[in-house]
C-alpha positions, 0 to 999 in steps of 0.5 A, a space after each residue: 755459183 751464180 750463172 754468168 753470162 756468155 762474156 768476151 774477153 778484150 771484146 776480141 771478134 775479129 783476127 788481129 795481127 801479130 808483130 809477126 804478121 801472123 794471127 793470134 788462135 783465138 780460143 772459147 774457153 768453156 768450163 764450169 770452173 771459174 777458176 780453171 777458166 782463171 787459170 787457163 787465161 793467165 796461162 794463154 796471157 804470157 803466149 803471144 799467139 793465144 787469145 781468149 775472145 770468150 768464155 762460158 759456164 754452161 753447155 747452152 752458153 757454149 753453144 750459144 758462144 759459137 755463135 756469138 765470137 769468132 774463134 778458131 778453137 772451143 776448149 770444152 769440158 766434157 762435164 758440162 753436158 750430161 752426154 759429152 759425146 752426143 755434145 761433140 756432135 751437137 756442137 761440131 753440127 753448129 760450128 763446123 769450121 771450129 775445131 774442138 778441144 774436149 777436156 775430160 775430168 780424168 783420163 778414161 780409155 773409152 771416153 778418148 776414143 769415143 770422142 775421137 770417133 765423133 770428131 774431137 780434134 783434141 782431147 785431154 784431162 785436168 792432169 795436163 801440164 800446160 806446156 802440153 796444153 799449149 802445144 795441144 791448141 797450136 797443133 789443133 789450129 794447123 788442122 793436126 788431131 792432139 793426144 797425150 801419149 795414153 791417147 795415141 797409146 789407145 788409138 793404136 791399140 784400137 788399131 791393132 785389134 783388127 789385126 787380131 780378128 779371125 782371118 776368115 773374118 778379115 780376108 777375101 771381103 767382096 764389097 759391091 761398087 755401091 757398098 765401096 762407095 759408100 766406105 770411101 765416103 765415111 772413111 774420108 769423114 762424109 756423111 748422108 742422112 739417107 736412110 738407104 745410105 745407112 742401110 748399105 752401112 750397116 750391111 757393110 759393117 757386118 760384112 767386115 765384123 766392125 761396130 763403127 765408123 772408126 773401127 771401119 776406116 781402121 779396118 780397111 786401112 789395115 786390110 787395103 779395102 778400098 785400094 783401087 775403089 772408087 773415091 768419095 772426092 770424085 762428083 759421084 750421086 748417092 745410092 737411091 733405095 730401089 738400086 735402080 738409078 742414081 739420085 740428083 748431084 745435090 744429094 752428094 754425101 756432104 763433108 764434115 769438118 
């Protein structure tokens, strides 16, 4: 198939009114199929509240196209990058007010919750019926995360395996105000490219016998970690490396969207 370019549908760019007085969700569809592309707006056709303001075939035209349309939602499909979750990333980087709907080819356990992970806001496969689609996005843009029931299925049992650590491993865990703080921010979706930060992380992390950031919030949501903790919204510096004294204000882990 021949490359198309980043194309705008009814050159859509500004919000527009519904009868209502509400506002369409304006959607970026970006899928290397132009006949899933064709389907999915014959879909949004007959909805009064969708719109597709944009469309592209390829990973550097969809991050090209959020640049480009002003849009609420970005359907991406999970094929169009070599590595979809580091593409996840990459565009929620660029694009942090859009909220992401990743369509994977099939459904696949490890993929869901990895993408969960990196901050997908919706994910499903091609198998989806398109009432289900539909009712994905108009969830997504209220700010709600979307899965199927097999998506919720594995997010729980991911929830359930930290009950099943040994209790040695899940009790009595002592963390340091610092080491407190800094679970306080990453479990509330912040982050700080400080090294020192990632340091007092990944001690935290084999303190309490997680992997990652989803197993952590997860674990301390279970365990009651931070009940009484410091919290990651109160004007708090980050950590400096030497332990010593706190950095300037501005260096405040910033919010991910």
């Amino acid at each position: 198939m021949a490359s198309i370019s980043v194309s705008a549908e009814d050159n859509i760019e500004q919000p527009i009114p519904d009868e209502g007085g509400g506002t369409f969700i304006r959607v970026i569809v970006a899928d290397s199929q132009a006949i899933f592309r064709a389907g999915l707006r014959k879909i949004f056709a007959v909805e009064d509240d969708i719109r597709v303001v944009g469309q592209a075939e390829s990973l550097s035209q969809a991050l090209a196209a959020t640049k480009k349309f002003t849009a609420d939602i970005l359907i991406f499909e999970a094929a169009l990058a070599p590595n979809p979750i580091d593409a996840v990333s990459e565009l929620l980087r660029q694009a942090p007010k859009l909220r992401l709907v990743v369509i994977t080819p099939e459904p696949n356990q490890e993929i869901t919750l990895e993408l969960f992970r990196r901050g997908a806001h919706g994910i499903a496969s091609r198998e989806v019926e398109p009432e289900l689609f539909v009712e994905c996005l108009r969830k997504v843009s209220k700010g709600e995360p979307w899965l199927d029931s097999r998506g919720v299925h594995w997010v729980l049992e991911a929830y359930r395996s930290q009950g099943t650590r040994p209790a040695s491993a899940r009790t009595k865990v002592q963390l340091t105000p610092k080491e407190s703080l800094i679970v306080s921010c990453v479990t509330q979706g912040m982050k700080n490219k400080e090294q020192v930060v990632k340091n007092y992380l990944r001690k935290v992390y084999d303190k309490l016998g997680v992997a990652d950031r989803l197993e952590l919030a997860l674990f301390c949501l279970h365990n009651r970690i931070l009940d009484g903790g410091p919290k990651a919204a109160e004007p708090v510096s980050p950590l400096p490396a030497n332990g010593s004294s706190p950095a300037p204000a501005a260096d405040v882990p910033e919010k991910v969207s």
